[in-house]
N, C-alpha and C positions, 0 to 999 in steps of 0.2 A: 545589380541586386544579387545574395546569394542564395541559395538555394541549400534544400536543407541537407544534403549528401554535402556541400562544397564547404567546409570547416576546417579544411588544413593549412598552415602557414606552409611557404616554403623549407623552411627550414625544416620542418616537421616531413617533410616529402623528402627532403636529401638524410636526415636521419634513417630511414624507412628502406631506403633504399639502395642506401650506397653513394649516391650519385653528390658532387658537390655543388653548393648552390650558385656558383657561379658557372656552372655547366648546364644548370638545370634551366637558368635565365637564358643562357645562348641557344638550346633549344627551341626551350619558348618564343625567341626573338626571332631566330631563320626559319624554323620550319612550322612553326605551328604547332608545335609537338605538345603541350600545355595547355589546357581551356579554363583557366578560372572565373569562377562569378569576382563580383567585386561586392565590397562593403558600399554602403551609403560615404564613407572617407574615401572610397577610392584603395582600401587596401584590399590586395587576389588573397584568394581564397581556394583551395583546389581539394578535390575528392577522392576517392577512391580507385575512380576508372582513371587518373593521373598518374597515381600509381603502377594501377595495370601496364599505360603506358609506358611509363618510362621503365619498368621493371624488363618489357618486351623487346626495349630500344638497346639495353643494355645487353641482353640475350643476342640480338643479331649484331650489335656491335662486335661480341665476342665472339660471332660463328665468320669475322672476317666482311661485312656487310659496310659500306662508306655509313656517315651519318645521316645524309639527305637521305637517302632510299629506306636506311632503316627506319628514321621518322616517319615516312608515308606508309609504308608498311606498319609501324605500329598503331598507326591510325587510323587509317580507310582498307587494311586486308591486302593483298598480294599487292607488290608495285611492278610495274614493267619494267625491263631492264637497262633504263637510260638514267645516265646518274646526276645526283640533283645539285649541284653546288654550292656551299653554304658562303655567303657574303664575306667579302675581305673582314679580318680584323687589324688592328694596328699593329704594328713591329713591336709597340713594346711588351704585348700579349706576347709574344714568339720568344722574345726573348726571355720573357719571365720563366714559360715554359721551360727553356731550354736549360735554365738554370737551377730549377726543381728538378731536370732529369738528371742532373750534374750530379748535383748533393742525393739523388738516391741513389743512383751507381757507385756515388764515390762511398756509399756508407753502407755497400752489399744490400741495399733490401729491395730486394724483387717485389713483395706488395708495392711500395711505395711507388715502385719505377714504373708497374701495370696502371697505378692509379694516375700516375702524371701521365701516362700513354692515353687514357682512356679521353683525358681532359685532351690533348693534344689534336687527335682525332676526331672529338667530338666541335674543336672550335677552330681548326682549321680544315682545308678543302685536301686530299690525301699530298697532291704535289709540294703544295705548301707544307704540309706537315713533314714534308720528307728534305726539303730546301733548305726551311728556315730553324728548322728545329734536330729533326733526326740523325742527317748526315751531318751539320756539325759539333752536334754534341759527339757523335762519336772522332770528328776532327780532333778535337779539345781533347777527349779522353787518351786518346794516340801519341800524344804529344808527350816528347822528353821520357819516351821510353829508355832511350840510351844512357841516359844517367839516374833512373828510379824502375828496377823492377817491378815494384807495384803494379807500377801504371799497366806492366804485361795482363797482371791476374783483372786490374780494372777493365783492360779491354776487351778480355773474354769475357768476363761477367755481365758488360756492355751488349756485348754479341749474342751470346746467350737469351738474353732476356729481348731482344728487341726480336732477334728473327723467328720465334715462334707469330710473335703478331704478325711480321710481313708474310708470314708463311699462309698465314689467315686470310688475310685479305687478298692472296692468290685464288681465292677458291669461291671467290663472287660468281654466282652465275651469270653467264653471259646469252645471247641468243645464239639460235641455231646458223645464223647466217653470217655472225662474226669472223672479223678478219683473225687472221692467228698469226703468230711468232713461234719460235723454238728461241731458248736464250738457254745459254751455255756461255761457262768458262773454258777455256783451250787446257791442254793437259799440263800439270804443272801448275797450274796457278790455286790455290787455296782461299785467296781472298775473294769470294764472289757476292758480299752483304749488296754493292754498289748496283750488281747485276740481279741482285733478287728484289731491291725499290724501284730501280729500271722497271722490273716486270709489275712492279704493283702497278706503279703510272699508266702500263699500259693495258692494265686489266679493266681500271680506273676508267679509262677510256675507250671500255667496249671492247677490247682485244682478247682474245682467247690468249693465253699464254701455257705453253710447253717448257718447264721450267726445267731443266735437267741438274744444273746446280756446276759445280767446282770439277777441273779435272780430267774434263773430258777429251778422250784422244779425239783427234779429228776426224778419224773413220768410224766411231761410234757418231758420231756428228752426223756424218753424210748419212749413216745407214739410219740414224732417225729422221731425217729426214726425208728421205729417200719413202718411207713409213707414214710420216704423218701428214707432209705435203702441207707443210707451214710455206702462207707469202712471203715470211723475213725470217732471215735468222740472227740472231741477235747476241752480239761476241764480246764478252766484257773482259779486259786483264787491266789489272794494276801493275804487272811486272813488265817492262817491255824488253824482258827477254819470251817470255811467256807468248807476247805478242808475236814476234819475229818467228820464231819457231812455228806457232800458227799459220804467218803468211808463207814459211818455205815452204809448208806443207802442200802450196796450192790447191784447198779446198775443193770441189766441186758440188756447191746446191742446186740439184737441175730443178727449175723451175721457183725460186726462190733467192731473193735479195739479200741483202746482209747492211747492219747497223753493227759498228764496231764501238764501242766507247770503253772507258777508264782509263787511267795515267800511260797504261802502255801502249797504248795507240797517238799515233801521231795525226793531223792530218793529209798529209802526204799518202796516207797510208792506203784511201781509197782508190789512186789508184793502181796498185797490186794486185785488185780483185775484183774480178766482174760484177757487177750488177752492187755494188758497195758503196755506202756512206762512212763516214765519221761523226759522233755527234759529240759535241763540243755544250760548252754552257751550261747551265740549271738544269737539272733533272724535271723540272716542271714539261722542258720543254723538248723533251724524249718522243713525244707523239708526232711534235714534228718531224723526228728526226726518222721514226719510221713512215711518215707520207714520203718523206723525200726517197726512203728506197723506195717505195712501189714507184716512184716516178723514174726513177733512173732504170726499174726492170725496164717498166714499159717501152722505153726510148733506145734502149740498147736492142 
């Protein structure tokens, strides 16, 4: 039955809002986010506090917040800090995505490219968002730089627009008793996007992250941590000369493990370094790769 506040079609609430209705449905569908009355036909019906809702959902979306936790947060007030995961969707969801972010990059409009991000995030889980969507759209965008300049100025504009959101969702609250990282690029290397989704994954997963970014000498390295007293430190290069230079270094993190990933690292490479993993495969599965160092401190 509806009630007399409940009078809005769907569509009339993605108008209203922003939001599109095929975003609005997946909402509805994982988290509860939606409460409509129903007609005598069976057709929803949604009101006002719907709005509130999703207008709130979109607010923590935007302050860097996953989907699940911001749904419960816009619905029942403060959520605890354990994050909620939204149900697989199909591949061809992902890949639809991925080709709406193509065609907004490839056509410079950042509106466009926030609003396929926002669909992204809101209908996949962040790992997945980041496997099957983000990192290869920007594979795709990379490609055949050597014979079309374009593609240069597409992949910074690429770049640009993506890593304010990752920057965002670096900054999820976490609890007081969470495990931490430091993730740093080694000195020399500029490409650090692989290593700033690495740290969302593992924010994503409750982890404090210490994100330092691109460039960093290795004795700025030790002496942060040396400071913040991170369990892992977390080494990303794409260059493996970048890498090498890193390992001659012979780092020293006293009391702290180390996750090395991106093209410049081999796996051989663990072991050169105390207390060191390599992580290899999907970025989904990054969190493994950091339990596997706290296991290798422990044991050495």
């Amino acid at each position: 039955m509806t009630t007399e506040r409940s009078v809005l079609r769907i569509g009339e609430i993605s108008r209203r809002t922003g939001v599109t209705v095929p975003t609005l449905r997946a909402w509805e569908r994982r988290y509860g986010h939606l409460d409509p009355a129903r007609t005598d036909g069976g057709h929803r019906l949604y009101s006002d506090d719907d709005i509130d809702r999703v207008r709130a959902m979109r607010r923590l979306l935007d302050g860097g917040w996953s989907a699940g936790a911001a749904a419960r947060e816009a619905v029942s007030g403060p959520a605890p800090v354990t994050r909620f995961r939204p149900l697989p969707t199909s591949g061809g969801a992902a890949v639809d995505l991925a080709d709406r972010l193509v065609q907004a990059i490839d056509a410079f409009e950042a509106p466009s490219a926030d609003a396929v991000l926002d669909d992204v995030f809101a209908r996949l889980d962040i790992p997945r968002a980041l496997d099957e969507v983000v990192l290869p759209v920007l594979r795709r965008i990379g490609e055949g730089w050597q014979t079309d300049p374009r593609v240069i100025a597409r992949e910074h504009f690429a770049t640009n627009t993506l890593r304010p959101r990752l920057q965002r969702l670096l900054r999820v609250p976490v609890h007081s008793g969470a495990r931490s990282c430091l993730a740093a690029a080694p000195e020399g290397e500029e490409h650090d996007l692989g290593l700033l989704a690495s740290s969302v994954v593992a924010v994503d997963a409750g982890w404090r992250v210490h994100f330092l970014g691109a460039r960093m000498p290795t004795a700025a390295i030790e002496r942060s941590v040396a400071g913040l007293h991170p369990e892992v430190v977390v080494i990303g290069a794409m260059h493996r000369e970048h890498a090498e230079a890193f390992l001659d270094d012979h780092p020293r993190f006293v009391g702290a493990a180390v996750a090395m990933g991106g093209a410049g690292f081999v796996p051989d490479d663990a072991a050169r370094l105390r207390d060191a993993v390599v992580h290899q495969g999907p970025i989904s599965g990054f969190t493994g790769t950091l339990q596997r160092a706290l296991a290798a401190r422990r044991v050495i």
